[in-house]
HTML snippet that shows the backbone in 3Dmol.js (N, CA, C, O; Angstrom):
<script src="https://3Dmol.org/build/3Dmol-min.js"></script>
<div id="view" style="width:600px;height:400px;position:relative"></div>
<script>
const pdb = `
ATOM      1  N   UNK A   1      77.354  80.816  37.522  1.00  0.00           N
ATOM      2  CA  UNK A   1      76.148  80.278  36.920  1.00  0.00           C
ATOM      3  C   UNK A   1      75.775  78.937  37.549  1.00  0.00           C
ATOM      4  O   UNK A   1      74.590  78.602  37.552  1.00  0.00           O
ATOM      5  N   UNK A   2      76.924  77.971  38.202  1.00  0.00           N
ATOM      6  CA  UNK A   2      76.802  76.825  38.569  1.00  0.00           C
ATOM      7  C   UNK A   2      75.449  76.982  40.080  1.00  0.00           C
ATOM      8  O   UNK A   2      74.547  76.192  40.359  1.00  0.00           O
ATOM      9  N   UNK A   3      75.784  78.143  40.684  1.00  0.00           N
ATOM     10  CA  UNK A   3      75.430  77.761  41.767  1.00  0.00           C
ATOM     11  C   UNK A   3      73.971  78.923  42.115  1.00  0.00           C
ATOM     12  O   UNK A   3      73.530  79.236  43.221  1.00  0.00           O
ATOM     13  N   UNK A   4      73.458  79.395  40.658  1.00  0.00           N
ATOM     14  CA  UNK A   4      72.476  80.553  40.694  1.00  0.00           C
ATOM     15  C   UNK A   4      71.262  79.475  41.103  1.00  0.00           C
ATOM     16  O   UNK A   4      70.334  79.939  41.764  1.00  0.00           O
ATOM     17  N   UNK A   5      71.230  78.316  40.807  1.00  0.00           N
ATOM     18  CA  UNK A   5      69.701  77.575  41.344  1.00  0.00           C
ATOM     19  C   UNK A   5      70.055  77.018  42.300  1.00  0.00           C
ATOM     20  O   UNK A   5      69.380  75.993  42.396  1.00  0.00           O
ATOM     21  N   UNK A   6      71.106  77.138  43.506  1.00  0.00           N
ATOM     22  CA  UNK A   6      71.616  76.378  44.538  1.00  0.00           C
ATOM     23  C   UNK A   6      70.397  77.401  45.573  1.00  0.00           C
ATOM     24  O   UNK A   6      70.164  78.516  45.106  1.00  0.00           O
ATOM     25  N   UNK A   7      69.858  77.125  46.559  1.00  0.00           N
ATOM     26  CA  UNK A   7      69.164  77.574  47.174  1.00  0.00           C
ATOM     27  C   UNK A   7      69.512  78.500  48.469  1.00  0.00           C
ATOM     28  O   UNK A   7      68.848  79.276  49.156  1.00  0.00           O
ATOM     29  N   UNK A   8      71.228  77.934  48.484  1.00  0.00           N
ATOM     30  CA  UNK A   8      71.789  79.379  49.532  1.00  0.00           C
ATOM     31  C   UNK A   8      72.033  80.091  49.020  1.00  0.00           C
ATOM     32  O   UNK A   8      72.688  80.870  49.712  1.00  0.00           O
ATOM     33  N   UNK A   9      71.880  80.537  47.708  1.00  0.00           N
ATOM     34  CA  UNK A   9      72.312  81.641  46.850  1.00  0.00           C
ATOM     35  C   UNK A   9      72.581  82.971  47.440  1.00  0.00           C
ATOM     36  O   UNK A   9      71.562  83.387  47.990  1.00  0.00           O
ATOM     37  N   UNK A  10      73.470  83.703  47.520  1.00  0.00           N
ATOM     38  CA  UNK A  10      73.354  85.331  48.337  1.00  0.00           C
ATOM     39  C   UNK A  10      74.485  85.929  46.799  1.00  0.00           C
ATOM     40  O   UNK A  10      75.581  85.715  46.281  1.00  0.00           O
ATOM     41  N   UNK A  11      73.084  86.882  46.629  1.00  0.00           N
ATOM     42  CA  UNK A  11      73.691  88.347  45.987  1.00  0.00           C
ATOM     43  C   UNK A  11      74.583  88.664  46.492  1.00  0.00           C
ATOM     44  O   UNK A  11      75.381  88.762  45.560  1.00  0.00           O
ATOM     45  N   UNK A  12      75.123  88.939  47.421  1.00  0.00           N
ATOM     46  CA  UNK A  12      75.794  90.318  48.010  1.00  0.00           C
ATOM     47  C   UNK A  12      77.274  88.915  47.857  1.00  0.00           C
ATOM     48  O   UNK A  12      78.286  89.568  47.601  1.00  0.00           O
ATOM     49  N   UNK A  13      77.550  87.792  47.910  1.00  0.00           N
ATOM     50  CA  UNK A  13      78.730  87.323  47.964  1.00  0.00           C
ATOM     51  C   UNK A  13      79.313  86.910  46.470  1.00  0.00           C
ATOM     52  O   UNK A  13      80.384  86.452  46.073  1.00  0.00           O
ATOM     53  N   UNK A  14      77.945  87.340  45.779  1.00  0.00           N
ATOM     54  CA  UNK A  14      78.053  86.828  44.333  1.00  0.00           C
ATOM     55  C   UNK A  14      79.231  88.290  44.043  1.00  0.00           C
ATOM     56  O   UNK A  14      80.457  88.326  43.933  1.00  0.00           O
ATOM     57  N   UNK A  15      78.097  89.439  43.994  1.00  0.00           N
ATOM     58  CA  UNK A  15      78.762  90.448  43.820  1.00  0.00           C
ATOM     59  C   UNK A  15      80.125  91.258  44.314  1.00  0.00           C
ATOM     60  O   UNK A  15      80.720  92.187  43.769  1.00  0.00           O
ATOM     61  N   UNK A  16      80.466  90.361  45.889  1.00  0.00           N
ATOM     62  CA  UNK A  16      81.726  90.892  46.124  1.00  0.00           C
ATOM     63  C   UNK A  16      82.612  90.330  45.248  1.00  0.00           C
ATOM     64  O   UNK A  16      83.382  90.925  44.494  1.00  0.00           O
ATOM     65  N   UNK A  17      82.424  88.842  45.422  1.00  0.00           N
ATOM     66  CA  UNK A  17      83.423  87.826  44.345  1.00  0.00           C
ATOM     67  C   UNK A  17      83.678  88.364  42.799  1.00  0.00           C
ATOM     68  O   UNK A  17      84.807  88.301  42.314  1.00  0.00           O
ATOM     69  N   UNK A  18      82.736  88.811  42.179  1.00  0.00           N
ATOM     70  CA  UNK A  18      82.727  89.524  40.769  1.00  0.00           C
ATOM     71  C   UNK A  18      83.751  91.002  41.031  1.00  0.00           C
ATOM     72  O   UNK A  18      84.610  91.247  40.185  1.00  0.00           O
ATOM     73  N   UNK A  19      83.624  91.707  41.950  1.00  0.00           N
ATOM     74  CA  UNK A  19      84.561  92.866  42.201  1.00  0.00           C
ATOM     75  C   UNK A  19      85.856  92.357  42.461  1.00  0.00           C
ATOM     76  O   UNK A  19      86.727  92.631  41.635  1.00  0.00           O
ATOM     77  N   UNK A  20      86.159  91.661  43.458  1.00  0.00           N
ATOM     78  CA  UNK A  20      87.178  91.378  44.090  1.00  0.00           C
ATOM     79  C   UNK A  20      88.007  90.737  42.210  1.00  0.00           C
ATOM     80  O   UNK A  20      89.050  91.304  41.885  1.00  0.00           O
ATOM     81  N   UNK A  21      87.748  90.246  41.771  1.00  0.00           N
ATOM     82  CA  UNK A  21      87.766  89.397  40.460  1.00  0.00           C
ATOM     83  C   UNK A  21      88.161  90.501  39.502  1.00  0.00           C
ATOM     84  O   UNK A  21      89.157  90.331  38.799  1.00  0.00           O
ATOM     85  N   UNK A  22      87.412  91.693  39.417  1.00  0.00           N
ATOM     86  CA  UNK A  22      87.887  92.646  38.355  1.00  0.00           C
ATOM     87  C   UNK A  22      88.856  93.840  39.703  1.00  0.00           C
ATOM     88  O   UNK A  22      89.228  94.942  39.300  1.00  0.00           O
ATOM     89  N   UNK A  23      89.028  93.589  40.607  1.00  0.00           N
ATOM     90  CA  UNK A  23      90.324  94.547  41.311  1.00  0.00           C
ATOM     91  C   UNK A  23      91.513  93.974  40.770  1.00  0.00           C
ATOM     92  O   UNK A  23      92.302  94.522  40.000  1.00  0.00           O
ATOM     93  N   UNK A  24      91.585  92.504  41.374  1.00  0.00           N
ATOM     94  CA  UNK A  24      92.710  92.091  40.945  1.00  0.00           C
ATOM     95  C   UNK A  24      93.144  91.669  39.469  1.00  0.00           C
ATOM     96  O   UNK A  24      94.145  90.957  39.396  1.00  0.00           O
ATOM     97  N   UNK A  25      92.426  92.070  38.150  1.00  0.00           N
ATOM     98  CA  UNK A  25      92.470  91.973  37.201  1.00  0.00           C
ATOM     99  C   UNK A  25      93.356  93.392  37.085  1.00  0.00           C
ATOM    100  O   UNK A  25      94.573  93.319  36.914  1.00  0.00           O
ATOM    101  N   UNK A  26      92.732  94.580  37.179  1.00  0.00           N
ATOM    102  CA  UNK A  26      93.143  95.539  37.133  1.00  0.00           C
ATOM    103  C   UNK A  26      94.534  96.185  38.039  1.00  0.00           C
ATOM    104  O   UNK A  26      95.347  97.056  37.733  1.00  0.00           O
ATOM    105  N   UNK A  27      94.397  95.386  39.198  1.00  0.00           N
ATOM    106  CA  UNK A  27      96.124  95.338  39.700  1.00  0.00           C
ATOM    107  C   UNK A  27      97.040  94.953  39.048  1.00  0.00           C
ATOM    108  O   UNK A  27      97.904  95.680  38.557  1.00  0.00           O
ATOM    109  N   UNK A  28      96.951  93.403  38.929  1.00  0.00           N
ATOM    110  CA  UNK A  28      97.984  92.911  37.400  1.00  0.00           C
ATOM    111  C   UNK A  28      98.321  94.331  36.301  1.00  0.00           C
ATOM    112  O   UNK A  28      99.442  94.823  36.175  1.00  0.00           O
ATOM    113  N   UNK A  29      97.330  94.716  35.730  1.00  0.00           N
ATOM    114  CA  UNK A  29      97.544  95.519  34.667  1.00  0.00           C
ATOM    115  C   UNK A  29      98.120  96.675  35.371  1.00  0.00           C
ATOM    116  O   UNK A  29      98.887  97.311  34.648  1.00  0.00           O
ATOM    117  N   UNK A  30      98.031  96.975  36.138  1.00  0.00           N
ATOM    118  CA  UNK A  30      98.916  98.259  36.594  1.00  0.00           C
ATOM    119  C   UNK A  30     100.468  98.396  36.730  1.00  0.00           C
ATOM    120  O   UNK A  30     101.255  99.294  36.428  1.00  0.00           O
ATOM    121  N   UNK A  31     100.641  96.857  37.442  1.00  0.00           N
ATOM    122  CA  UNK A  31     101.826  96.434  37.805  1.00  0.00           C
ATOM    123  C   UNK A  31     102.408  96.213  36.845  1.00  0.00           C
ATOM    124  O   UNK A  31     103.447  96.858  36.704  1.00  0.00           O
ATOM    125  N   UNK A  32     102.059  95.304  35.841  1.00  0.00           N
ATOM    126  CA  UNK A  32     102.608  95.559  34.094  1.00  0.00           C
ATOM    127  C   UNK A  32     102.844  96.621  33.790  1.00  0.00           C
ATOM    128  O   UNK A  32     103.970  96.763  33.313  1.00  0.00           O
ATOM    129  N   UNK A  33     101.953  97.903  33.892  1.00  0.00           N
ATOM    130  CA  UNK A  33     102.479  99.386  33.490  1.00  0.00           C
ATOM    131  C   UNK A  33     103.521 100.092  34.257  1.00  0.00           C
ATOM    132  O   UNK A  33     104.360 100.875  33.809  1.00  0.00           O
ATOM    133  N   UNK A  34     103.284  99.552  35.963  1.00  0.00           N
ATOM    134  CA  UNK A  34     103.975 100.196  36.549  1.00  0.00           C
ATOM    135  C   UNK A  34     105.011  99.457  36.645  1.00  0.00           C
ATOM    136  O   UNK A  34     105.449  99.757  37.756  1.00  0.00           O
ATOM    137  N   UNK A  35     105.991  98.345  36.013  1.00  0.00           N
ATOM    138  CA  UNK A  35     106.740  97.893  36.128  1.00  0.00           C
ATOM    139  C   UNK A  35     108.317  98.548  35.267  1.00  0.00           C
ATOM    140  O   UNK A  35     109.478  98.174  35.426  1.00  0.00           O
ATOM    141  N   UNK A  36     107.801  99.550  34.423  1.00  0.00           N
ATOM    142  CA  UNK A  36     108.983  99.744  33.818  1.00  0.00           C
ATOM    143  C   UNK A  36     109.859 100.646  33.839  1.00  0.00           C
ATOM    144  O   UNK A  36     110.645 100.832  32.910  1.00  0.00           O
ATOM    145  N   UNK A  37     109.822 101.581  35.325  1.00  0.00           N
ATOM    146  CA  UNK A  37     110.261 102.057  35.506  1.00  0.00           C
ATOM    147  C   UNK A  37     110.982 102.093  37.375  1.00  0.00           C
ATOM    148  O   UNK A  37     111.922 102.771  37.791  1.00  0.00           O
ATOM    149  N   UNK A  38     110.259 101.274  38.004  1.00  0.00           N
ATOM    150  CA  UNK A  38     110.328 100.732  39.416  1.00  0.00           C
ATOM    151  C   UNK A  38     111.123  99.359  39.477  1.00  0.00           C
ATOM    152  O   UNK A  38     111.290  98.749  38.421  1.00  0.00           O
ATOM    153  N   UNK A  39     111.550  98.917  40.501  1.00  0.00           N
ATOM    154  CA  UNK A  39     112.035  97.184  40.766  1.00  0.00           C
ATOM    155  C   UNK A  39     110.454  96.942  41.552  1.00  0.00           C
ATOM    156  O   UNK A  39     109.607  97.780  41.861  1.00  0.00           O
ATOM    157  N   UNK A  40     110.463  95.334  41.735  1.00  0.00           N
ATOM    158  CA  UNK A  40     109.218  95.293  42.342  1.00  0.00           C
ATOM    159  C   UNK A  40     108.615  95.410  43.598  1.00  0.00           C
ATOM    160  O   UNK A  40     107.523  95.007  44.000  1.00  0.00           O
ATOM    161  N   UNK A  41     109.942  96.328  44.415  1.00  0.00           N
ATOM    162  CA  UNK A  41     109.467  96.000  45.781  1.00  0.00           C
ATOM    163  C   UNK A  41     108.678  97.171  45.718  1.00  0.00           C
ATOM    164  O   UNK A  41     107.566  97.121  46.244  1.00  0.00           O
ATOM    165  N   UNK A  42     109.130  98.450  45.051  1.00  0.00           N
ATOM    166  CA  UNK A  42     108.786  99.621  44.668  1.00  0.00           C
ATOM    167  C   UNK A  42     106.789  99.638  44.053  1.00  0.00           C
ATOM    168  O   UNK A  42     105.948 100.491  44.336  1.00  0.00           O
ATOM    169  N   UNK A  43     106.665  98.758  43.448  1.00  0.00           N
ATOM    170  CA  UNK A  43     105.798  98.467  42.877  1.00  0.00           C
ATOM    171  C   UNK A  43     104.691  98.078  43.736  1.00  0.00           C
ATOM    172  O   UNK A  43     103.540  98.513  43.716  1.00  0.00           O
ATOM    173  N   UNK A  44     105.552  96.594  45.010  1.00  0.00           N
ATOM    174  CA  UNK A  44     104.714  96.296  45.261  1.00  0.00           C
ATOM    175  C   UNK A  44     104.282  97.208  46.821  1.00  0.00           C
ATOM    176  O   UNK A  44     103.507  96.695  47.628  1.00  0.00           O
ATOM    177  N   UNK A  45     104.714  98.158  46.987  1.00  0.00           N
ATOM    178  CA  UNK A  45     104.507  99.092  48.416  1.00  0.00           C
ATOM    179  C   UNK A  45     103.491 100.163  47.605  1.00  0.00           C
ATOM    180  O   UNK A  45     102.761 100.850  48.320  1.00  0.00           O
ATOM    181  N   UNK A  46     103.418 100.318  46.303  1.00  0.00           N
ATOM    182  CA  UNK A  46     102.478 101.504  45.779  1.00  0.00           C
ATOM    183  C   UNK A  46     101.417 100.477  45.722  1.00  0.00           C
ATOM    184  O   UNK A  46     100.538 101.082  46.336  1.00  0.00           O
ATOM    185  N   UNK A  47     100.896  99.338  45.405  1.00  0.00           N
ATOM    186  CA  UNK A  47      99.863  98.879  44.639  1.00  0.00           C
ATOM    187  C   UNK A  47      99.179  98.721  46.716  1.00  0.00           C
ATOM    188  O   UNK A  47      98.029  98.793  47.148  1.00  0.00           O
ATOM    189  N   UNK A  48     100.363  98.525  47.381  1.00  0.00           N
ATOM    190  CA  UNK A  48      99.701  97.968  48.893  1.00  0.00           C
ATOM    191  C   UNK A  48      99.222  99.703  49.564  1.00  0.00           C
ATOM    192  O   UNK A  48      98.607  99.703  50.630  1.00  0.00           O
ATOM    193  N   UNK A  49      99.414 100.542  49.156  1.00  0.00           N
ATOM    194  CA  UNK A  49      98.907 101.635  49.289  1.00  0.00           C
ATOM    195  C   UNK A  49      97.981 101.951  49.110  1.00  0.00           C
ATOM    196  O   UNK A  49      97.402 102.574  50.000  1.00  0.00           O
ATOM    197  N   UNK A  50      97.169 101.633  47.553  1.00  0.00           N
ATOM    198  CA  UNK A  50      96.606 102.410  47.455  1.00  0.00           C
ATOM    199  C   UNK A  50      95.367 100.726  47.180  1.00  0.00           C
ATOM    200  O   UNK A  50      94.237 100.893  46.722  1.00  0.00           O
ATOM    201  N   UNK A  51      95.706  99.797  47.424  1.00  0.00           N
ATOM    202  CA  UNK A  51      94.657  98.653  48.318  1.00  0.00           C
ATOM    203  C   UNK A  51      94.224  99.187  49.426  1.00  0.00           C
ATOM    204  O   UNK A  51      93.039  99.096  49.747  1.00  0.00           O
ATOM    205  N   UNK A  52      95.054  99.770  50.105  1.00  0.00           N
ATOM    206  CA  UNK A  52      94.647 100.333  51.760  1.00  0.00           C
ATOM    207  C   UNK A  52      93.627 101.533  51.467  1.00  0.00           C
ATOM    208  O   UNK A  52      92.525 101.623  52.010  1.00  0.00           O
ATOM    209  N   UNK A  53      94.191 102.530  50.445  1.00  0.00           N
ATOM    210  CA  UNK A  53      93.000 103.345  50.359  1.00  0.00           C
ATOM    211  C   UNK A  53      91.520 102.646  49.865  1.00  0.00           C
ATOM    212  O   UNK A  53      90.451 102.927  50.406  1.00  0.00           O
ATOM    213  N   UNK A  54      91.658 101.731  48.792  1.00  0.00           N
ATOM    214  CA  UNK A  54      90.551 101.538  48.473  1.00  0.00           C
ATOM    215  C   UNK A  54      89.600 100.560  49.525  1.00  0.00           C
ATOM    216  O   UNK A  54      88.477 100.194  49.178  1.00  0.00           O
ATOM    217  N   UNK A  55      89.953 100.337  50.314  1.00  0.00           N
ATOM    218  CA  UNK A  55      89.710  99.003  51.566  1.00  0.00           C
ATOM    219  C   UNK A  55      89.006  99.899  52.321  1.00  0.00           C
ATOM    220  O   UNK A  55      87.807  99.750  52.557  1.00  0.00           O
ATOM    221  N   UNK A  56      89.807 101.033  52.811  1.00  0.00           N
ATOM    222  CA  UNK A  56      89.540 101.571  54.014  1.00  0.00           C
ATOM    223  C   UNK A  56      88.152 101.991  54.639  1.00  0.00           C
ATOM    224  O   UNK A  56      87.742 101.915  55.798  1.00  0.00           O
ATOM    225  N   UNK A  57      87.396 102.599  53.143  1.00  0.00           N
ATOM    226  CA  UNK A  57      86.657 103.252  53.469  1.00  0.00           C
ATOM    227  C   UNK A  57      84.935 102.386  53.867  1.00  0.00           C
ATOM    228  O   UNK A  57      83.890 102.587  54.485  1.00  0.00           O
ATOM    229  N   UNK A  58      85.712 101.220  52.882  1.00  0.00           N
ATOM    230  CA  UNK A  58      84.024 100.056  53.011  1.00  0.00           C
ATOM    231  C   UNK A  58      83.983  99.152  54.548  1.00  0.00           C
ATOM    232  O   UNK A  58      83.067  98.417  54.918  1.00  0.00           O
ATOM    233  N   UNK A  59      85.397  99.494  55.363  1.00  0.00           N
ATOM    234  CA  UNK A  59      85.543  98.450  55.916  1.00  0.00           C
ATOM    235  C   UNK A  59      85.316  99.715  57.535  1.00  0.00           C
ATOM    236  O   UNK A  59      85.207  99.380  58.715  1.00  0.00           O
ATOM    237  N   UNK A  60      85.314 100.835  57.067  1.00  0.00           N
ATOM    238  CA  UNK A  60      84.917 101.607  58.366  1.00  0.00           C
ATOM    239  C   UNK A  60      83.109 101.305  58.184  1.00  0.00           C
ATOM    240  O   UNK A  60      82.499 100.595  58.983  1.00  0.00           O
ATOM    241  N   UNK A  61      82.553 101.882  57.181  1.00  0.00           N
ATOM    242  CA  UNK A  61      80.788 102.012  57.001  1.00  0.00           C
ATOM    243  C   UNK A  61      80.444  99.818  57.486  1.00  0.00           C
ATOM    244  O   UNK A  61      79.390  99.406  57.971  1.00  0.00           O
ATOM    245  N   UNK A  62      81.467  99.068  57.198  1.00  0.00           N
ATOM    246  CA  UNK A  62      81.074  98.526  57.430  1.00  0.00           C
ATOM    247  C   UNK A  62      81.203  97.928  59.153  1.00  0.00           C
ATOM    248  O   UNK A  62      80.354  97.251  59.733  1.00  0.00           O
ATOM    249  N   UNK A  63      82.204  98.296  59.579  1.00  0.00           N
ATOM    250  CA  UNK A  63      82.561  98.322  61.684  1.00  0.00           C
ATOM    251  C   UNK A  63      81.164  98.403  61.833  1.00  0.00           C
ATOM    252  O   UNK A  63      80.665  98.455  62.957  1.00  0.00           O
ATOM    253  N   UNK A  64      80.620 100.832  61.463  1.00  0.00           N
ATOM    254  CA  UNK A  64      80.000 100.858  62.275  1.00  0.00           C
ATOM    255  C   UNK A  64      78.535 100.310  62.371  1.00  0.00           C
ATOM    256  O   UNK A  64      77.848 100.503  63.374  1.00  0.00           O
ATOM    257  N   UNK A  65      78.081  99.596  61.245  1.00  0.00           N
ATOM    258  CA  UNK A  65      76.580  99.324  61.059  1.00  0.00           C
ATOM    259  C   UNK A  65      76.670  97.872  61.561  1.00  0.00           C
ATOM    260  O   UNK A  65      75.658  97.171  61.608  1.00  0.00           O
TER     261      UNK A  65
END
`;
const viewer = $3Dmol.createViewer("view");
viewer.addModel(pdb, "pdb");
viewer.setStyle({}, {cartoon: {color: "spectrum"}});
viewer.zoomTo();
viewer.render();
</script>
């Protein structure tokens, strides 16, 4: 809100920051769930997995354009 009348304003960095913000909200909570049955290295090679899946696909559409 601080910086909506700042005049470099850009949507598109507002909106990554707001995602990026609720991913890693929702990682935490996984890792809490997925913690009680794994140690954390276990934990932390599934959560880096499936970051890679979710990465992968915005970061090819974004190479080729």
């Amino acid at each position: 809100m601080a910086s909506l009348t700042e005049l470099s304003f850009n949507w598109l960095g507002f909106t990554s920051a707001m995602i990026s913000n609720i991913s890693f909200t929702y990682r935490s909570i996984y890792s809490k769930k997925a913690m009680t049955g794994m140690d954390s290295t276990n934990v932390y090679a599934y959560i880096s997995i499936i970051a890679l899946l979710f990465c992968l696909p915005p970061a090819i559409l974004v190479r080729r354009f």
